[in-house]
C-alpha positions in Angstrom: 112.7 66.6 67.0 115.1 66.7 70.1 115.8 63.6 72.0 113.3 63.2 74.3 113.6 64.0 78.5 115.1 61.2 80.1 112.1 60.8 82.3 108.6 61.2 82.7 108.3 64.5 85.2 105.4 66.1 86.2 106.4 69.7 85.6 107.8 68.8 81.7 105.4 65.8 80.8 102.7 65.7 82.6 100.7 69.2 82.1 97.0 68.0 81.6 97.5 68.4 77.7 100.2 65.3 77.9 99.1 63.0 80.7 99.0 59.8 79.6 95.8 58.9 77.2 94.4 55.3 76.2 96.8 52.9 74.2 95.1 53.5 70.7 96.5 57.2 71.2 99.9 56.3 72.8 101.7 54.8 69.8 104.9 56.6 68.6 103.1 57.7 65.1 100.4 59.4 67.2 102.4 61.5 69.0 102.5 63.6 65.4 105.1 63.6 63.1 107.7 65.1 65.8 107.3 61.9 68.0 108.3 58.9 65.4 111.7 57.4 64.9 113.2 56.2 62.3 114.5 52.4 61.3 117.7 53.3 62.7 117.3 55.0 65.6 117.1 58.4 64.8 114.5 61.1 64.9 112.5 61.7 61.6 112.1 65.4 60.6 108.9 66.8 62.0 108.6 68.8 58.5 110.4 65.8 55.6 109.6 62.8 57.7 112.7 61.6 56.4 115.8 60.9 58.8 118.8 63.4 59.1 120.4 63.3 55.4 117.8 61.5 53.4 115.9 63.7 50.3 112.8 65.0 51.2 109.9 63.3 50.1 107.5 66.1 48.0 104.1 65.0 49.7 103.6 61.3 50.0 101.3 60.8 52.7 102.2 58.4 56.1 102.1 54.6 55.4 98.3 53.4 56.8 99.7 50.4 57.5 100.5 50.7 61.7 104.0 48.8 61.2 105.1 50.6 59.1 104.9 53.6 61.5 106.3 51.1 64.7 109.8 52.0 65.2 112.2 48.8 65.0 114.7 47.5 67.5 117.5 50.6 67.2 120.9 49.2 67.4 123.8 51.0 69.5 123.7 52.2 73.2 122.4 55.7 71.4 119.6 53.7 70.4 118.6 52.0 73.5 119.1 55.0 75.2 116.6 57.0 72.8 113.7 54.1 73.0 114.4 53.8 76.8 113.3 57.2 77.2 110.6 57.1 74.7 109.3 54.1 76.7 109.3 56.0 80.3 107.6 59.2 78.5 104.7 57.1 76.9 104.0 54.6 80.3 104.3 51.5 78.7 102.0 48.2 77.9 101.3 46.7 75.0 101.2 49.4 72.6 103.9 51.8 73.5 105.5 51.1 70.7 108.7 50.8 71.7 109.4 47.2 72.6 111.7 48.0 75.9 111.3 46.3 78.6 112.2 48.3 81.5 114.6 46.5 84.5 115.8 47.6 88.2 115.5 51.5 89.0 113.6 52.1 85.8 111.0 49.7 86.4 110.6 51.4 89.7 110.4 54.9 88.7 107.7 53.5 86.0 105.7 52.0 88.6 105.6 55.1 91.2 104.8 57.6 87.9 102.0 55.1 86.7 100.7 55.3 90.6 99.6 58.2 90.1 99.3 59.5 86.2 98.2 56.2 85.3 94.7 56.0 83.9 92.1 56.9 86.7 88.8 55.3 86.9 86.3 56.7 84.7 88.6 58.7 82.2 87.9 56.3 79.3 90.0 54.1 77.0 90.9 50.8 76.4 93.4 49.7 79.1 92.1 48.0 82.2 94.7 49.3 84.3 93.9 52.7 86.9 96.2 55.1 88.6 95.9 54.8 92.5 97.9 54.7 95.7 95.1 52.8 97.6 92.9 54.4 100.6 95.5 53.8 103.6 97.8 56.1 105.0 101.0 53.2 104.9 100.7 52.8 101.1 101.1 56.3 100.3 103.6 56.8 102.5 105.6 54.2 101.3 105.0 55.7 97.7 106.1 58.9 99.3 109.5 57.0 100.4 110.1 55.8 96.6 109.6 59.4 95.0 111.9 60.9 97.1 114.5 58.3 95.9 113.8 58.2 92.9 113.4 62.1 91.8 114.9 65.4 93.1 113.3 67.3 96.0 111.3 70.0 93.1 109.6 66.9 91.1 109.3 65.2 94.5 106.8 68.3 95.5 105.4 68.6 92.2 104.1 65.0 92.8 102.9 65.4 95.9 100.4 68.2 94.9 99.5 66.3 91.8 98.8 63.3 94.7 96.8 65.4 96.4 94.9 67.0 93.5 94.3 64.3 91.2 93.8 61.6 94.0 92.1 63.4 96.6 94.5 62.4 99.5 94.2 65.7 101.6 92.4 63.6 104.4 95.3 61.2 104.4 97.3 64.2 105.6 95.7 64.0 109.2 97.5 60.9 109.8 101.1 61.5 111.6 102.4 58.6 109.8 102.0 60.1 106.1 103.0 63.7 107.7 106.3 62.0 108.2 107.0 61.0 105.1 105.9 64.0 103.3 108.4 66.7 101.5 108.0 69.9 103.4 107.3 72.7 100.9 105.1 76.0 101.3 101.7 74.0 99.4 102.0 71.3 101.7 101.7 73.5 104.7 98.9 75.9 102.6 96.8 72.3 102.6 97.8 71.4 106.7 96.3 74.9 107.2 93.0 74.7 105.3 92.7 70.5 107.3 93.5 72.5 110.3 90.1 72.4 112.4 89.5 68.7 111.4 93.0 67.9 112.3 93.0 65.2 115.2 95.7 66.1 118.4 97.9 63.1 117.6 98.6 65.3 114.6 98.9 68.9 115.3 102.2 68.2 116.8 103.8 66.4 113.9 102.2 68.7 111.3 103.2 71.4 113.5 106.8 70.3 113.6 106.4 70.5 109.5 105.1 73.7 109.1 107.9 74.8 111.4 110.4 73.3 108.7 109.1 75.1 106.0 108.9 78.4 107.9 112.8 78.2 108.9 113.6 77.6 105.4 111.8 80.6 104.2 113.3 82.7 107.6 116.9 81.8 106.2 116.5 82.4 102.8 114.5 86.1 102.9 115.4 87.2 106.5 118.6 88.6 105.9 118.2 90.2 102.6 114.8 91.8 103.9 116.5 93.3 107.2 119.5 94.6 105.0 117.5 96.1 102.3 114.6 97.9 104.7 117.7 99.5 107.5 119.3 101.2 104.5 115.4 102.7 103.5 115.1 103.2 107.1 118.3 105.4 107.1 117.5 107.1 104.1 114.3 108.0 105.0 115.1 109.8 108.2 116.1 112.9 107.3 118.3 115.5 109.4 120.0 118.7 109.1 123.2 118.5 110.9 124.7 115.1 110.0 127.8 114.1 110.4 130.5 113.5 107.2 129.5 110.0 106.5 125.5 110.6 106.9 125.8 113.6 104.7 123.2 112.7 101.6 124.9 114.4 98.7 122.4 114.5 96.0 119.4 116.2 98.3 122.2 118.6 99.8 123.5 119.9 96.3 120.1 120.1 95.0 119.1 122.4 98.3 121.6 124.8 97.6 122.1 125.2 93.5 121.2 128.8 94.4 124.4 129.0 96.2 127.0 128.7 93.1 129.6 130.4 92.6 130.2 130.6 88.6 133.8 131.8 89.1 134.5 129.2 91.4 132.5 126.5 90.0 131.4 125.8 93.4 127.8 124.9 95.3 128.6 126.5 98.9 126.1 124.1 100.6 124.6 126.7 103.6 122.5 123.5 104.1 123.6 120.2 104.9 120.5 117.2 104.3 121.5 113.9 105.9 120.3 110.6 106.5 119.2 109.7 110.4 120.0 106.7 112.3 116.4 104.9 112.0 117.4 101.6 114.3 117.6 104.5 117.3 113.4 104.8 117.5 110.2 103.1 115.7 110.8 105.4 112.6 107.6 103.1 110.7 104.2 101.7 111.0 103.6 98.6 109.3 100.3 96.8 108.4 99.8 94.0 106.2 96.5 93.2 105.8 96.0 89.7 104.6 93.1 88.0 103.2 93.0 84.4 104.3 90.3 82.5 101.4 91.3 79.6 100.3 92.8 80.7 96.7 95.9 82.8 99.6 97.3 79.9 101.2 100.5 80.5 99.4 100.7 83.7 99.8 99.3 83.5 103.3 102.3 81.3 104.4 105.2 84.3 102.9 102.8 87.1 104.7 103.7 85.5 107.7 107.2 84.7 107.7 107.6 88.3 106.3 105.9 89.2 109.2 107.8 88.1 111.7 110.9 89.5 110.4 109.7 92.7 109.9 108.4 92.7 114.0 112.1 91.5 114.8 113.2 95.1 113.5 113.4 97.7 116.1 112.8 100.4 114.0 109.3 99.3 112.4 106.1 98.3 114.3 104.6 95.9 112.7 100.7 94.6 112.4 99.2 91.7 111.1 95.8 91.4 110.4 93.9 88.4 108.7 90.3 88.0 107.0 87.8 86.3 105.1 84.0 87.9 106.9 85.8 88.5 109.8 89.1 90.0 111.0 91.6 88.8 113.3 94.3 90.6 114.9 97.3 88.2 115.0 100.3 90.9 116.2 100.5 89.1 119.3 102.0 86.4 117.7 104.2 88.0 115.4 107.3 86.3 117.7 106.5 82.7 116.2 105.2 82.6 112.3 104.0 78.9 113.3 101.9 80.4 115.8 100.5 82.7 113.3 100.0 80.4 110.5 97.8 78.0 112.9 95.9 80.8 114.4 94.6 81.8 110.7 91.7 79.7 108.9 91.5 79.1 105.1 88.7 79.6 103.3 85.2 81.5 103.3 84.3 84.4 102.3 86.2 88.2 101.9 85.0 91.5 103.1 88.1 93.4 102.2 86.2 96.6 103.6 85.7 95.7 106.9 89.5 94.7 106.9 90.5 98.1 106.2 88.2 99.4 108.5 90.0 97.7 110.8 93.2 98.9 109.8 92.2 102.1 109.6 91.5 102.1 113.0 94.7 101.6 114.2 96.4 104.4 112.3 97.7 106.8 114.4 100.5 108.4 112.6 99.7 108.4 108.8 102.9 110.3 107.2 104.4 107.4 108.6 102.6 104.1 108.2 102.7 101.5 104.8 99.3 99.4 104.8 100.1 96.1 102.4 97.2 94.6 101.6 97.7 91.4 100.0 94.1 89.9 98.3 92.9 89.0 95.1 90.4 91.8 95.6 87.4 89.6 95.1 85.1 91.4 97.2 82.3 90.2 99.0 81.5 93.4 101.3 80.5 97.2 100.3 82.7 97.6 96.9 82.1 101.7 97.0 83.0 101.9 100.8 86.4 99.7 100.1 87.3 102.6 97.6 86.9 105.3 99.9 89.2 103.6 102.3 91.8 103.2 100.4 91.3 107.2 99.1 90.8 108.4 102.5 94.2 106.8 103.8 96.1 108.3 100.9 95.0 111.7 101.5 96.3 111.5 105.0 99.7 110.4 103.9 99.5 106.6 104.5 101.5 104.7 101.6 99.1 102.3 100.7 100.1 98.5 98.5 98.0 96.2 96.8 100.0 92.8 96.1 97.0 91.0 94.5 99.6 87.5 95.7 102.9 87.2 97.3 103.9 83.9 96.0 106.0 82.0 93.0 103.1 80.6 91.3 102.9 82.6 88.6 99.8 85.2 87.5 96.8 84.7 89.9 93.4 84.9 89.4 92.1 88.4 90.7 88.8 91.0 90.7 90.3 93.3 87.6 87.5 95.8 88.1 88.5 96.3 91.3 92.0 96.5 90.5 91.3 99.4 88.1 89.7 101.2 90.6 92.5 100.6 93.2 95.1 101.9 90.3 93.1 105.1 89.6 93.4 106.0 93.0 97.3 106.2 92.8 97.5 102.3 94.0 98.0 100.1 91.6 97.8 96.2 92.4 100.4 93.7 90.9 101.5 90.1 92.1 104.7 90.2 93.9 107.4 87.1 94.6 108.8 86.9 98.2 112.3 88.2 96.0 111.2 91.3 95.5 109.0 91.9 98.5 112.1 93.9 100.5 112.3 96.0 97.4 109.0 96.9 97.5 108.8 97.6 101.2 111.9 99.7 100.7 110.0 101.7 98.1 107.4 102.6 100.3 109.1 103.0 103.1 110.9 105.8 101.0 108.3 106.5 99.0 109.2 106.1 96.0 107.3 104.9 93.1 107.0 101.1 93.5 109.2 98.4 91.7 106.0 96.6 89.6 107.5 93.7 87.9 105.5 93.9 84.9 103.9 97.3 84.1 102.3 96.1 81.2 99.7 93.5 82.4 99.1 94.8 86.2 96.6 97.3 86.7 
């Protein structure tokens, strides 16, 4: 067994598998083998139960006796240390096991982790005592205040969803008061965004001013990389014939006039010169991403947007935005201000994918030259066989079509696999995509070249 974490976090201790469980399971024995300490302090060998450099007992079973299996008082700070952090994993009370008594910071951190993974109401066991941050705004912020000293900015948002999830506080979140005390991160605005309709005026402005936080973030961390890597696909996508030195693209140039060498020479003599163009001079690319707002997108509505506006800040692109659920909503106008997009879309409903790209299809005008992205989990709710013939109609006219089943960090989504199939055996495969590699995709298709899927071997 490895010394345990110093503290109880939500991402490392408190998946639903581990969240704290009544007292008559909480006792260092019952935490397996793995999870009991020896008389001394140290951790007993998960396979031996012996401590580090005792012989290994053959197969005696564990004592039934209960103290024989509580761990006593460890001597030396190494000790302390080990059952203090035994005691902030396992939440305390009478039958932790441990017998520390936790003082100052400690006790604080424990009381702010047992607000909310404490035992709820109606989950069973024997200890009278229930997780909760009560029903008014003020108390949760003021719980919000003590996370944020207590743990770093990722555990502090890890919490709040957990808040929000297990506690059902998302109507808390139309008071300004809480707003202000909340860690700005992408699932917070996601939530804002769904609350928006019910949201009250003395709130719009303060969740607005959060939202606007979170999208600045996001604008300083992809903007630059995104403008960088799409002008150089830009450029390289614009070919010419008579470029100058510097614009000259080797590789296509050599391969244009192979039947040009000179054996005795060992020379190409390139009659033809292939170059790359100066795409920032003209709109060299349509771009529309077609985003489908239900509630299972927020995340990946929230990147769609920022991405959004940077692409429209780029000269050489035009750029489209489109959102859905039944019905679609043209949002290009307000390409200039992400905020302004985000609030002008509305989570939740239903999808009809195909009436999206009917839309989009619409607005095509030159298709050699245009990238449709949409981004959906492809759970359709319109005319399935109609969808399909979009999507094969557009590729036979040249449009470079991209399925991005979530444009996110969370990991695999859920998504329509038949409907992913389909999409893939019409030369558009669908695979979840992280805002990191977003510009490399766009690059590719800007180019044209096959598609940077992150892992080949589970998307469709």
């Amino acid at each position: 067994m490895t010394t345990p974490a110093t503290q109880r976090t939500p991402a490392t201790q408190r998946t639903p598998a581990t969240q704290r469980t009544p007292a008559t399971q909480r006792t260092p024995d019952a935490l397996g083998t793995s999870g009991a300490l020896g008389t001394s302090g140290a951790p007993i060998d998960p396979i031996t139960r012996t401590a580090p450099g005792a012989p290994a007992a053959a197969t005696t079973p564990a004592p039934a006796d209960p103290a024989a299996t509580t761990p006593a008082p460890a001597t030396g700070s190494g000790g302390e240390e080990r059952l203090r952090r035994w005691r902030m994993v396992l939440g305390g009370q009478e039958a932790d096991g441990t017998g520390c008594e936790l003082t100052g910071r400690d006790a604080a951190m424990d009381s702010a982790l047992e607000s909310l993974y404490g035992k709820r109401p109606g989950a069973g066991g024997s200890r009278d005592r229930s997780a909760g941050l009560g029903a008014s705004a003020p108390s949760v912020a003021r719980w919000l205040g003590d996370i944020r000293t207590y743990f770093p900015s990722s555990v502090v948002q890890v919490m709040q969803r957990d808040a929000i999830d297990r506690l059902g506080l998302s109507t808390l979140l139309l008071e300004p008061e809480m707003l202000e005390a909340v860690e700005p991160d992408v699932h917070l605005v996601g939530t804002l965004l769904s609350l928006n309709k019910a949201m009250p005026e003395t709130t719009k402005e303060t969740a607005r001013a959060v939202v606007r936080k979170v999208v600045e973030d996001l604008e300083k961390r992809l903007a630059t990389r995104t403008r960088a890597t799409l002008t150089g696909a830009l450029d390289r996508s614009a070919r010419i014939s008579r470029p100058r030195h510097h614009d000259i693209d080797w590789n296509r140039t050599i391969a244009a006039n192979l039947k040009n060498y000179l054996p005795e020479h060992r020379t190409v003599v390139p009659e033809r010169l292939i170059g790359y163009g100066r795409a920032a001079q003209s709109v060299k690319k349509e771009v529309i991403l077609c985003i489908d707002q239900s509630g299972s997108m927020a995340a990946s509505v929230v990147y769609a947007s920022v991405f959004g506006a940077v692409l429209a800040s780029m000269r050489s692109l035009n750029t489209r935005l489109v959102v859905f659920d039944t019905a679609v909503v043209d949002l290009t106008d307000q390409l200039d201000d992400p905020v302004d997009v985000l609030f002008g879309t509305q989570l939740g409903g239903g999808t009809d994918i195909n009436r999206a790209l009917a839309y989009c299809q619409s607005q095509i005008t030159r298709p050699a030259d245009t990238v449709v992205v949409l981004i959906s989990d492809l759970y359709e709710g319109g005319i399935r066989h109609e969808m399909l013939k979009r999507v094969a109609a557009m590729k036979a006219s040249g449009v470079q079509f991209v399925t991005l089943l979530a444009l996110s960090d969370e990991g695999a989504p859920a998504y329509d696999r038949e409907h992913a199939a389909a999409l893939a055996g019409l030369g558009a495969p669908a695979f979840a995509c992280t805002p990191d590699l977003f510009p490399d995709v766009m690059a590719a298709a800007i180019e044209k070249r096959p598609l940077p899927i992150p892992d080949k071997e589970t998307h469709q």
